[in-house]
Backbone of each chain as ProteinMPNN parsed JSONL, in Angstrom:
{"seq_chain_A": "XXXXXXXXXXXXXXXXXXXXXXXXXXXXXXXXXXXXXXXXXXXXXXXXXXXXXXXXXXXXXXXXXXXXXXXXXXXXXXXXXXXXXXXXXXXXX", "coords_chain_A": {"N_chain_A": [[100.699, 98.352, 96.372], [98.282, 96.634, 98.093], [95.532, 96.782, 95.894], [92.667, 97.557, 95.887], [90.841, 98.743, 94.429], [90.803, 100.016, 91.322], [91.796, 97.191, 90.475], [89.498, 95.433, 90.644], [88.089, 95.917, 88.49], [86.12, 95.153, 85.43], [87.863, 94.09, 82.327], [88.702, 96.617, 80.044], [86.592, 96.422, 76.917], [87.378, 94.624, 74.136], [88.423, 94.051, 70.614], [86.545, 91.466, 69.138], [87.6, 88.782, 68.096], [89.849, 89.072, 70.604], [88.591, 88.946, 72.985], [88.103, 86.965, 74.513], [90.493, 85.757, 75.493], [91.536, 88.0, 76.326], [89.799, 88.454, 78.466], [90.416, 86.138, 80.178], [93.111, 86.267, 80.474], [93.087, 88.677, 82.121], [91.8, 87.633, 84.524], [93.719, 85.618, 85.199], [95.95, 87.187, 85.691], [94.857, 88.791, 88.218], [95.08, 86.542, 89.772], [97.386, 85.887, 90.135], [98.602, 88.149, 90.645], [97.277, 88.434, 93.382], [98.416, 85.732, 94.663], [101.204, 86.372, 94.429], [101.293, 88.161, 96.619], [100.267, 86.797, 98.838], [102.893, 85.45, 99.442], [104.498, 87.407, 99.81], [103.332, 88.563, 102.263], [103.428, 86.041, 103.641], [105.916, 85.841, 104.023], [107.063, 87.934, 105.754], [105.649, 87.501, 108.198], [105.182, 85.219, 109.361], [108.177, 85.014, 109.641], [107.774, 86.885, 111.973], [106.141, 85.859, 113.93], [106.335, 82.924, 114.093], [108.195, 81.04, 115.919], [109.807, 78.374, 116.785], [109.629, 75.832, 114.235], [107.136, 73.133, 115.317], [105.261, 70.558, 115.732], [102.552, 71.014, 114.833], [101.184, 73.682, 113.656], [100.764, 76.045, 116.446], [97.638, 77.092, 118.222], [98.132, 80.15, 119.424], [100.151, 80.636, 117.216], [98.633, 80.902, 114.952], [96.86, 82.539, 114.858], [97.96, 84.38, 115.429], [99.226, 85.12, 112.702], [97.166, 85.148, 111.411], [96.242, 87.525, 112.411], [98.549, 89.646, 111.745], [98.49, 89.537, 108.733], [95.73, 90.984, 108.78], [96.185, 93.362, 110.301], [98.282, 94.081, 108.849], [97.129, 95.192, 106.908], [95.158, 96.844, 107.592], [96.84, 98.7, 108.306], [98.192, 99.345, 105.916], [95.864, 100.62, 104.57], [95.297, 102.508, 106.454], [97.353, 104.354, 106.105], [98.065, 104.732, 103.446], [95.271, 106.619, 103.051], [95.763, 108.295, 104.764], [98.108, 110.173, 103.658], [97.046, 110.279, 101.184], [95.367, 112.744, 102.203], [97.347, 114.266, 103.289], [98.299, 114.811, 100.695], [96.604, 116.007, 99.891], [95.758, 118.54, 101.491], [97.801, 120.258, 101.329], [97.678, 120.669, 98.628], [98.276, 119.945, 96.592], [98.369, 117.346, 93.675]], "CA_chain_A": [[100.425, 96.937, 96.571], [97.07, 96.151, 97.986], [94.686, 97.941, 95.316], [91.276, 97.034, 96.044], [89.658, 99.723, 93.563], [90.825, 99.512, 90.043], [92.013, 96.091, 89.812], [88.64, 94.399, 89.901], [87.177, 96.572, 87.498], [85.925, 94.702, 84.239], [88.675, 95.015, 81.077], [88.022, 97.405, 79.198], [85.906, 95.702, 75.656], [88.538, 94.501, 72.907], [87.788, 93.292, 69.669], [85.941, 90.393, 69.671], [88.198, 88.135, 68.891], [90.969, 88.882, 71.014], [88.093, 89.169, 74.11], [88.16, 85.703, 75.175], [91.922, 85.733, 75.673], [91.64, 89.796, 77.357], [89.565, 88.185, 79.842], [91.447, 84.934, 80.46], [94.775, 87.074, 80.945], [93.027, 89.565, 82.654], [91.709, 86.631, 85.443], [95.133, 85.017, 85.491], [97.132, 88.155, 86.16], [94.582, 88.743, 89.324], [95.339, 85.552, 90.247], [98.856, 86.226, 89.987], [99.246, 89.303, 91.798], [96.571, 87.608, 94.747], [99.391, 84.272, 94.898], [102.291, 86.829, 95.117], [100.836, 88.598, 97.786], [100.338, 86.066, 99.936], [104.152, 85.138, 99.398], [104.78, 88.946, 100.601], [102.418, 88.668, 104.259], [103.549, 85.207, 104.351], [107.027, 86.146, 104.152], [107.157, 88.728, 106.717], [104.337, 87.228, 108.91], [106.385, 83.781, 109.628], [109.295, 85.839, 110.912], [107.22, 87.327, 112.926], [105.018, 84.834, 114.487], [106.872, 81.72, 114.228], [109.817, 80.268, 116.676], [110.201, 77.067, 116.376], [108.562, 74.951, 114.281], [106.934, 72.181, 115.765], [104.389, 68.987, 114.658], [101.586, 71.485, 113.978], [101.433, 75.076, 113.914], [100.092, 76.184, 117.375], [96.365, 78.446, 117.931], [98.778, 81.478, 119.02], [100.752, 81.02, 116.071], [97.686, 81.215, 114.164], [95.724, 84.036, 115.694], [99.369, 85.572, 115.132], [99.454, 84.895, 111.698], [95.675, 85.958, 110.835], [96.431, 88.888, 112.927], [99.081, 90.249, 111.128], [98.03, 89.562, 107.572], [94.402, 91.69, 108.962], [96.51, 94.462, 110.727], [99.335, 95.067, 107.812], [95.96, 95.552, 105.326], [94.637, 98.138, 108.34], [98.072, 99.668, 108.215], [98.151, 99.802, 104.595], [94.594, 101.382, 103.975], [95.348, 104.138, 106.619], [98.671, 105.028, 105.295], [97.006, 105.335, 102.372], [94.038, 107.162, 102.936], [96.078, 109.971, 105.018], [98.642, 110.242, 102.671], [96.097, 111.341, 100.297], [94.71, 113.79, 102.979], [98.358, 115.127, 103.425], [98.261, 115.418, 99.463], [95.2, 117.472, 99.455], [95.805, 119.632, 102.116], [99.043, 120.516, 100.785], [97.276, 121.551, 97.497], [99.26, 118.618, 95.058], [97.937, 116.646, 92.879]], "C_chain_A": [[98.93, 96.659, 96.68], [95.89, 97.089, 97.422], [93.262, 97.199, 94.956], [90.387, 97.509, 95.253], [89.766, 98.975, 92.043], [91.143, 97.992, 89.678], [90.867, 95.211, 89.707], [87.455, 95.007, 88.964], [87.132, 95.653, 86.234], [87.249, 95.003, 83.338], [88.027, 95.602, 80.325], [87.157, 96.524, 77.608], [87.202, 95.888, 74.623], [87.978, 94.401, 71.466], [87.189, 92.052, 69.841], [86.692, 88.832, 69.807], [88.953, 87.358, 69.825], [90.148, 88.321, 72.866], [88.227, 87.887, 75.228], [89.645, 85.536, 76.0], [92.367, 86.742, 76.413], [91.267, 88.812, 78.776], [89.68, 87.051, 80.492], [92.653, 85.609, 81.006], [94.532, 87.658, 82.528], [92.846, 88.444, 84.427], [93.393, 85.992, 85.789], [96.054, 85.68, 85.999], [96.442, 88.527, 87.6], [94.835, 88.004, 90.415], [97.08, 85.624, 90.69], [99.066, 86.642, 91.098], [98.71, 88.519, 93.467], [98.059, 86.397, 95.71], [100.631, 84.919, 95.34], [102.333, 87.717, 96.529], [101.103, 87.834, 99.078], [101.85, 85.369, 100.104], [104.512, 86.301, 100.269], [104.258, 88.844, 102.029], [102.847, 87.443, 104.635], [105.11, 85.224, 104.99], [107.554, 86.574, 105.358], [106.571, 88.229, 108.313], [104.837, 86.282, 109.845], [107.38, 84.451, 110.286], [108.712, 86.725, 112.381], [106.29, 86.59, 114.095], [105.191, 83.462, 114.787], [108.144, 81.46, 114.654], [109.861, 79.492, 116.246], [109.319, 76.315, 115.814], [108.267, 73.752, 114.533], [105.782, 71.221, 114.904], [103.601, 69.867, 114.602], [102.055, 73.08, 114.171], [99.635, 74.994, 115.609], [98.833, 77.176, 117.276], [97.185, 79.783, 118.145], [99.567, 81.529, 117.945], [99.546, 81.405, 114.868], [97.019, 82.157, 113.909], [97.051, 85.054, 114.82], [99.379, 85.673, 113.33], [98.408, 85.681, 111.058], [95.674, 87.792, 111.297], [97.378, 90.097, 112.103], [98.974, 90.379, 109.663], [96.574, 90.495, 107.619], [95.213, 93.09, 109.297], [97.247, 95.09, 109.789], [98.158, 95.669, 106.313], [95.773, 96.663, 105.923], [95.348, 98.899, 107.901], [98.342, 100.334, 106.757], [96.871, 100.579, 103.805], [94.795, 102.974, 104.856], [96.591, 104.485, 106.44], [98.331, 105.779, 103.981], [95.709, 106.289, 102.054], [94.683, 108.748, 103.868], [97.262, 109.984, 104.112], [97.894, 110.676, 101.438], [95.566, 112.526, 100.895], [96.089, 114.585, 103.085], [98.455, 115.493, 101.954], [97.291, 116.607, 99.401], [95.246, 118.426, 100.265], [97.548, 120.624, 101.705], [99.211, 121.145, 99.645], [98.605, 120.619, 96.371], [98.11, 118.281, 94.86], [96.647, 115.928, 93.431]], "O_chain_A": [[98.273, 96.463, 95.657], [95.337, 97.944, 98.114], [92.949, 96.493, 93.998], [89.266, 97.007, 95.171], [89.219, 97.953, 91.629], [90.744, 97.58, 88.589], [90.926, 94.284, 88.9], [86.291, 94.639, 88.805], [88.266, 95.31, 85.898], [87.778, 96.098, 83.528], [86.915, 95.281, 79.906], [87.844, 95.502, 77.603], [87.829, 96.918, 74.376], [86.822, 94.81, 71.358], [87.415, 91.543, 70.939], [86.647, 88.016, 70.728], [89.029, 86.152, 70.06], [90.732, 87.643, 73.711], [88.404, 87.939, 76.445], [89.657, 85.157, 77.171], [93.379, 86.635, 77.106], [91.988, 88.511, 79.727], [88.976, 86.928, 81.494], [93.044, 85.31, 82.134], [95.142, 87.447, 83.576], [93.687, 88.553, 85.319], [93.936, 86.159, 86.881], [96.945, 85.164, 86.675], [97.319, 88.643, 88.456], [94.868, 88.367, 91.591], [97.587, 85.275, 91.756], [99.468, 86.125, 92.14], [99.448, 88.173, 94.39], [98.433, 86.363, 96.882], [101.244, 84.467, 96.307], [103.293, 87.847, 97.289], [101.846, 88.095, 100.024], [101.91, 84.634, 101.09], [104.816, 86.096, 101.444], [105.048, 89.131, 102.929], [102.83, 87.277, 105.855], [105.448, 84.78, 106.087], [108.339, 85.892, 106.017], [107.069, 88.602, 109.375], [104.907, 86.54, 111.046], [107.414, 84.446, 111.516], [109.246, 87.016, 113.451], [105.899, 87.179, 115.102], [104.45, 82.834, 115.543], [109.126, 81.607, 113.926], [109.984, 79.556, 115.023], [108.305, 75.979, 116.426], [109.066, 72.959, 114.036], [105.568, 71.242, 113.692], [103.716, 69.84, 113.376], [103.072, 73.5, 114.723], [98.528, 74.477, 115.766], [98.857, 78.032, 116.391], [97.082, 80.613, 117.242], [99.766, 82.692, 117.592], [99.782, 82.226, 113.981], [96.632, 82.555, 112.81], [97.031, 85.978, 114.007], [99.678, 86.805, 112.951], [98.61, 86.652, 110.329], [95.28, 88.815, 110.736], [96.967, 91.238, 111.895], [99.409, 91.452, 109.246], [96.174, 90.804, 106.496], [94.914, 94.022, 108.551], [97.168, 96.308, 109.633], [98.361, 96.259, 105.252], [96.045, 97.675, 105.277], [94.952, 99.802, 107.164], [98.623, 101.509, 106.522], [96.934, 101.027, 102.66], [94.612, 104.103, 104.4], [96.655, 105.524, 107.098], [98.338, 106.963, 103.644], [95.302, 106.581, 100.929], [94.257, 109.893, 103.721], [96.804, 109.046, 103.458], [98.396, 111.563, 100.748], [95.269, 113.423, 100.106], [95.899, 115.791, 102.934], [98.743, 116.684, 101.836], [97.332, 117.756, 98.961], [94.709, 119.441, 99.819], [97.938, 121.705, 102.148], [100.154, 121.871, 99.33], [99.537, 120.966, 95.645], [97.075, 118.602, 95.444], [96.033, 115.131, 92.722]]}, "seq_chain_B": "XXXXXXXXXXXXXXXXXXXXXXXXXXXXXXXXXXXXXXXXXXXXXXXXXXXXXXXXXXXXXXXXXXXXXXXXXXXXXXXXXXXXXXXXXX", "coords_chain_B": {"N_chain_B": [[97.735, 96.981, 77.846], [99.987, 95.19, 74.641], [98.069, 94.633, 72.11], [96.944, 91.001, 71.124], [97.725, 88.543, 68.895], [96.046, 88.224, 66.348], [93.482, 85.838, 65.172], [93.699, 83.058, 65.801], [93.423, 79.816, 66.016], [90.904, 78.03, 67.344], [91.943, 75.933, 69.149], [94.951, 76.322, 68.978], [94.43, 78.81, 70.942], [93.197, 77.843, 73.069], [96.069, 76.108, 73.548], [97.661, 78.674, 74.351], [96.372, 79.223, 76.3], [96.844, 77.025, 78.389], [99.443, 77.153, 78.881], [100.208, 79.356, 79.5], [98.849, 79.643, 81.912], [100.052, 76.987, 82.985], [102.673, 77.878, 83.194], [102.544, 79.787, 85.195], [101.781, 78.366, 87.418], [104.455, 77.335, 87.791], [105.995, 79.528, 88.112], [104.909, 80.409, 90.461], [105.405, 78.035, 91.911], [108.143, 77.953, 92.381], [108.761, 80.379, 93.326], [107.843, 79.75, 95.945], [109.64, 77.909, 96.709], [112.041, 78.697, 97.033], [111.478, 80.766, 98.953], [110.372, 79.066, 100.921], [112.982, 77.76, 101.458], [114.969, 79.77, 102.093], [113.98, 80.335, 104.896], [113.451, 78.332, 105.92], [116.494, 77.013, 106.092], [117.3, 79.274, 108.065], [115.854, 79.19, 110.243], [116.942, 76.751, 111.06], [119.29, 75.667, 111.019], [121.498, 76.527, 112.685], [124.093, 76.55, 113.346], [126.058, 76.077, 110.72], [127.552, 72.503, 109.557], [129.712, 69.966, 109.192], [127.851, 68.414, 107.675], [124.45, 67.829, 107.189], [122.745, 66.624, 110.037], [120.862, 64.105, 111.687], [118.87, 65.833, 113.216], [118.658, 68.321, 112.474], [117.974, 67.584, 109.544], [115.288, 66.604, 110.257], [114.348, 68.95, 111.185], [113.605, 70.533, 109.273], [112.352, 69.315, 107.513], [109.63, 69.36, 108.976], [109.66, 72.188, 109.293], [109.205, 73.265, 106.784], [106.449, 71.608, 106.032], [105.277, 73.112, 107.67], [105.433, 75.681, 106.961], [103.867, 75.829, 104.539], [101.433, 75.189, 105.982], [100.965, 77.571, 107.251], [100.98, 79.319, 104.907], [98.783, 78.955, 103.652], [96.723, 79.284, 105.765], [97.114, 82.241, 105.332], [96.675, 82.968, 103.038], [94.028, 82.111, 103.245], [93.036, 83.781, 105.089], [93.548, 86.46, 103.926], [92.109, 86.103, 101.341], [89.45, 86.054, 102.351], [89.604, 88.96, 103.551], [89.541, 90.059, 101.38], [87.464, 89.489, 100.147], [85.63, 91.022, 102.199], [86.568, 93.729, 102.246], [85.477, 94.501, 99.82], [82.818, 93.888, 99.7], [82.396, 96.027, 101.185], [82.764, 98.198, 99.716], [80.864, 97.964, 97.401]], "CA_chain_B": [[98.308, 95.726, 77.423], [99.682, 94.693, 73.707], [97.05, 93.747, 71.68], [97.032, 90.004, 71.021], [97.781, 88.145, 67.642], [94.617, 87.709, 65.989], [93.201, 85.024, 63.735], [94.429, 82.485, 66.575], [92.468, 79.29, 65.833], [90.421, 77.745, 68.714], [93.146, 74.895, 69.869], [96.03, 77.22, 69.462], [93.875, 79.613, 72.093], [93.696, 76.557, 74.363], [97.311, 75.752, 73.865], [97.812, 79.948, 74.629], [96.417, 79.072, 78.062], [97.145, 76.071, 79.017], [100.965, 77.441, 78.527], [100.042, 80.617, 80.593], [98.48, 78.489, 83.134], [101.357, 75.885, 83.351], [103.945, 78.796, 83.716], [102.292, 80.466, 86.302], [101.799, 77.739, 88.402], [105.441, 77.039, 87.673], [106.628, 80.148, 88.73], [104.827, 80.196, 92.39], [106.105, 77.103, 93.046], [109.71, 78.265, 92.316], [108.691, 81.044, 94.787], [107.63, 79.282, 97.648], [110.295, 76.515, 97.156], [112.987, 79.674, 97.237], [111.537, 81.339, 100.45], [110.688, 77.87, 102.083], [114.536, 76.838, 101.712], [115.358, 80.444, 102.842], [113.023, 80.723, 106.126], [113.783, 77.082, 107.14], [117.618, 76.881, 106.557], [117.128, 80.288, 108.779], [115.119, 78.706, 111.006], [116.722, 74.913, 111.111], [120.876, 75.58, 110.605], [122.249, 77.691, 113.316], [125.77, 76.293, 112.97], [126.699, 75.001, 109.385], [128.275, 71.766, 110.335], [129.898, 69.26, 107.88], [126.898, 67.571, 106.792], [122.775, 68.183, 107.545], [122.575, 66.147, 110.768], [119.808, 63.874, 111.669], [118.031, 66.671, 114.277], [118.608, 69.18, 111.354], [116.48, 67.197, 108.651], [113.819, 66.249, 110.588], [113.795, 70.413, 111.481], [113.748, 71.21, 107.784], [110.971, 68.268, 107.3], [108.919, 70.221, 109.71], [109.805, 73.481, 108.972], [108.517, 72.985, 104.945], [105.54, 71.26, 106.472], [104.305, 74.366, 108.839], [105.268, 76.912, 105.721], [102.918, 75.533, 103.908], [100.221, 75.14, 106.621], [100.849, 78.878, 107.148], [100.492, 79.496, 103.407], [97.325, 78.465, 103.141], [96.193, 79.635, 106.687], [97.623, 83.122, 105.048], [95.902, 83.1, 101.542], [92.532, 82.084, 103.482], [92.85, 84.825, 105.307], [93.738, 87.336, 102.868], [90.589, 85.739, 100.483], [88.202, 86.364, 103.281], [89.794, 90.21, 103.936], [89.101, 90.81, 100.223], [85.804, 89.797, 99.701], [85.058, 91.943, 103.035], [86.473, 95.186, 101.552], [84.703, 94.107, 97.865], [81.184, 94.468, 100.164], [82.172, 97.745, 102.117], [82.826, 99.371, 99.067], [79.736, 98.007, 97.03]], "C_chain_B": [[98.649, 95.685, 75.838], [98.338, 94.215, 73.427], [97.891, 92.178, 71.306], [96.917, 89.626, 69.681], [96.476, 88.375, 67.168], [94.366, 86.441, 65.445], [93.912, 83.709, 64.794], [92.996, 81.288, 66.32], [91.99, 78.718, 67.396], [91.34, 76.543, 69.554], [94.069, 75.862, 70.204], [95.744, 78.36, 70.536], [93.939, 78.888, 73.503], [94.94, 75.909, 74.795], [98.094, 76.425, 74.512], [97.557, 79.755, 76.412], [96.912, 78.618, 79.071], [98.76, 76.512, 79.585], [101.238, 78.193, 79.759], [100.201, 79.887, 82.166], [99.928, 77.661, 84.273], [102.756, 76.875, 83.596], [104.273, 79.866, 84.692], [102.663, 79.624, 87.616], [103.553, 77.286, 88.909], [106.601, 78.031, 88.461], [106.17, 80.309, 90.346], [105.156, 79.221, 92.683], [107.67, 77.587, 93.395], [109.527, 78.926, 93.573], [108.322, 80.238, 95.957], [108.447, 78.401, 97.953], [111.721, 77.724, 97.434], [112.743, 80.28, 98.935], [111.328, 79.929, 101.436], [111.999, 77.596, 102.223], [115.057, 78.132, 102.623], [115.314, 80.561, 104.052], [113.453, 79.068, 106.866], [115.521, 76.839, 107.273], [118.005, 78.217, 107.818], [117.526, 79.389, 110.421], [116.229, 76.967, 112.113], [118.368, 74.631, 111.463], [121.473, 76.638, 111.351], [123.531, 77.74, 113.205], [125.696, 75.392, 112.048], [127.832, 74.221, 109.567], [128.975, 71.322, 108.921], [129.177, 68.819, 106.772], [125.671, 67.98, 107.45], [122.826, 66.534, 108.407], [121.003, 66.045, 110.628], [118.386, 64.793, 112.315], [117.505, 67.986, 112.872], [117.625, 68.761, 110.16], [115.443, 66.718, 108.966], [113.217, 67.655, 111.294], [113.422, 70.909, 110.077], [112.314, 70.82, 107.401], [109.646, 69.18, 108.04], [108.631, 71.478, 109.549], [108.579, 73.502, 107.904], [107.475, 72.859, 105.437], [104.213, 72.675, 107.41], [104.652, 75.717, 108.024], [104.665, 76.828, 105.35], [101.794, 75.399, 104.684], [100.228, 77.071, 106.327], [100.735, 79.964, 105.847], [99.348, 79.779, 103.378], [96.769, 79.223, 104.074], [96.559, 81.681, 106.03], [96.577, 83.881, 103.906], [94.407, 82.921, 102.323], [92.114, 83.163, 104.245], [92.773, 86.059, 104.4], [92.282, 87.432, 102.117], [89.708, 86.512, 101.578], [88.257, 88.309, 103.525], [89.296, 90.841, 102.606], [87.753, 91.093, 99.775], [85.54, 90.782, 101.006], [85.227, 93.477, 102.503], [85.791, 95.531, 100.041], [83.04, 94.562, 98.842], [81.083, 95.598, 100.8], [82.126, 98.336, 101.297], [81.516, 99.406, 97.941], [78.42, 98.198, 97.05]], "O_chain_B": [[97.672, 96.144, 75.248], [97.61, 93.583, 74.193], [99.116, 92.101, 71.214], [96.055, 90.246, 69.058], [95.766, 88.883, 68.037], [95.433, 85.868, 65.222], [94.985, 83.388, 64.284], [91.825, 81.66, 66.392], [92.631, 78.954, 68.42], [91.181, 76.497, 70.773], [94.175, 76.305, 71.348], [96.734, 78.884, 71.045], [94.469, 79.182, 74.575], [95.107, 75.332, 75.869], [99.009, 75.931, 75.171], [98.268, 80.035, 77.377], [97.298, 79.106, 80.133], [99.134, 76.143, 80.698], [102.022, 77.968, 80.681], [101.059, 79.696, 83.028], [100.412, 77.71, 85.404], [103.752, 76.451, 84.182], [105.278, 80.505, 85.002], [103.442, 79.919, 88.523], [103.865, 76.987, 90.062], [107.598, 77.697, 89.101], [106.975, 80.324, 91.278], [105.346, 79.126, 93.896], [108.201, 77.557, 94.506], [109.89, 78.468, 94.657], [108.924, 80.473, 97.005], [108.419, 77.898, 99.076], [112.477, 77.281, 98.299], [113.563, 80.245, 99.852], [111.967, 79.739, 102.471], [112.256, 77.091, 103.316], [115.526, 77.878, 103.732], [116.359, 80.869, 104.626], [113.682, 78.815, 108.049], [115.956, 76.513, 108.378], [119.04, 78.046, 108.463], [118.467, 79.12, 111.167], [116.148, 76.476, 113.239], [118.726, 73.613, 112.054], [121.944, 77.612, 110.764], [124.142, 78.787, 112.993], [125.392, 74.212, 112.223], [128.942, 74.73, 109.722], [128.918, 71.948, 107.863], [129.447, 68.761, 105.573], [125.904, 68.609, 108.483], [122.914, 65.478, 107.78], [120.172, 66.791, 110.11], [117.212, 64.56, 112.025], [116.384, 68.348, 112.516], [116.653, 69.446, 109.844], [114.607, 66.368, 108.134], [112.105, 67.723, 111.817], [112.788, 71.964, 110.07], [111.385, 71.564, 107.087], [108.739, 69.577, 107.309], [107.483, 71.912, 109.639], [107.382, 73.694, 108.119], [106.969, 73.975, 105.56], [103.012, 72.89, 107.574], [104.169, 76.778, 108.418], [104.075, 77.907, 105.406], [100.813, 75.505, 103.947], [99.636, 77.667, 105.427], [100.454, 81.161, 105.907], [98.915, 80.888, 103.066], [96.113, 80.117, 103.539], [95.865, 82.413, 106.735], [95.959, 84.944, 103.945], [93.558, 83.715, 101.918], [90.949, 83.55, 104.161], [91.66, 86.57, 104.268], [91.501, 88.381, 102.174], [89.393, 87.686, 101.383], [87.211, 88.946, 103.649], [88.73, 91.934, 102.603], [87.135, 92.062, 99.334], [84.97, 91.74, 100.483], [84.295, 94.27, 102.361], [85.692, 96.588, 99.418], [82.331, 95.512, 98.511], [80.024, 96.183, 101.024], [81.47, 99.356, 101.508], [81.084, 100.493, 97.557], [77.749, 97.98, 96.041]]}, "name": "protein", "num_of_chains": 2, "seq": "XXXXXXXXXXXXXXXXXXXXXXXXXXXXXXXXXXXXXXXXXXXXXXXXXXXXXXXXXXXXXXXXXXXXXXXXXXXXXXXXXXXXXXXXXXXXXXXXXXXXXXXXXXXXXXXXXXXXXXXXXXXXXXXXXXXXXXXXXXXXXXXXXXXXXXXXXXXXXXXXXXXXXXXXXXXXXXXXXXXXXXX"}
């Protein structure tokens, strides 16, 4: 899910002139994935953070909200980052 | 990716987008109008009565209303977490 490396790398160079249209796609599909994302943390996030809803959303619902969309990124970078350390010490790939 | 037709004149490239564009936007709304109905009939309908009582659609009204705050309050977060890991790693 959240891949912070390769996806904002340049596209690779096309012909010329498909290029206009590579890097139109290529913007739109970032955009994409970004919009479904936030469907995914908002998804989860809301069940988590929100009772009842009332005439506004409250500052602890908020905090709660920012909080958990900041902590499930934490959670997801060190999952990720030992999970590669259990790969390499393990002698895989 | 496929390569792309070629020889695509400069309207029909703009029509190529616009299309894209308009079917994107088309599909996140679907999504958010799918999990908003999910998360607030959740939320809003503890006992399915005969009919959506008046207490019930003015919970739904509300509901929708504070999904969408939390949307946004969600995505602005997110934006802000990205560009921060875009400058740690540059």
């Amino acid at each position: 899910m959240t891949d912070f490396g390769d996806s904002f790398a340049p596209p690779p160079p096309q012909g010329k002139d498909d290029k206009e249209l590579q890097e139109f796609l290529f913007v739109e599909k970032q955009k994409a994935q970004f919009n479904a994302q936030i469907h995914e943390f908002n998804d989860f996030c809301w069940d988590k953070c929100v009772e009842k809803p009332g005439s506004k959303l409250d500052s602890k619902t908020e905090t709660c909200l920012t909080n958990c969309v900041d902590r499930f990124i934490d959670v997801s970078l060190l999952i990720t980052n030992r999970f590669a350390q259990l790969l390499q010490k393990s002698g895989g790939v | 990716m496929d390569s792309l037709p070629s020889g695509l004149s400069n309207t029909q490239k703009d029509e190529l987008m616009d299309q894209v564009k308009q079917q994107i936007a088309v599909a996140n709304a679907q999504e958010l109008l799918t999990k908003m109905t999910e998360k607030c009939f959740k939320k809003c309908i503890s006992k399915p009565g005969t009919s959506l009582d008046n207490s019930e659609q003015k919970c739904i009204a509300m509901c929708m209303d504070r999904y969408m705050d939390s949307w946004n309050l969600v995505s602005r977060t997110y934006g802000v977490r990205i560009q921060k890991e875009r400058n740690r790693m540059s």
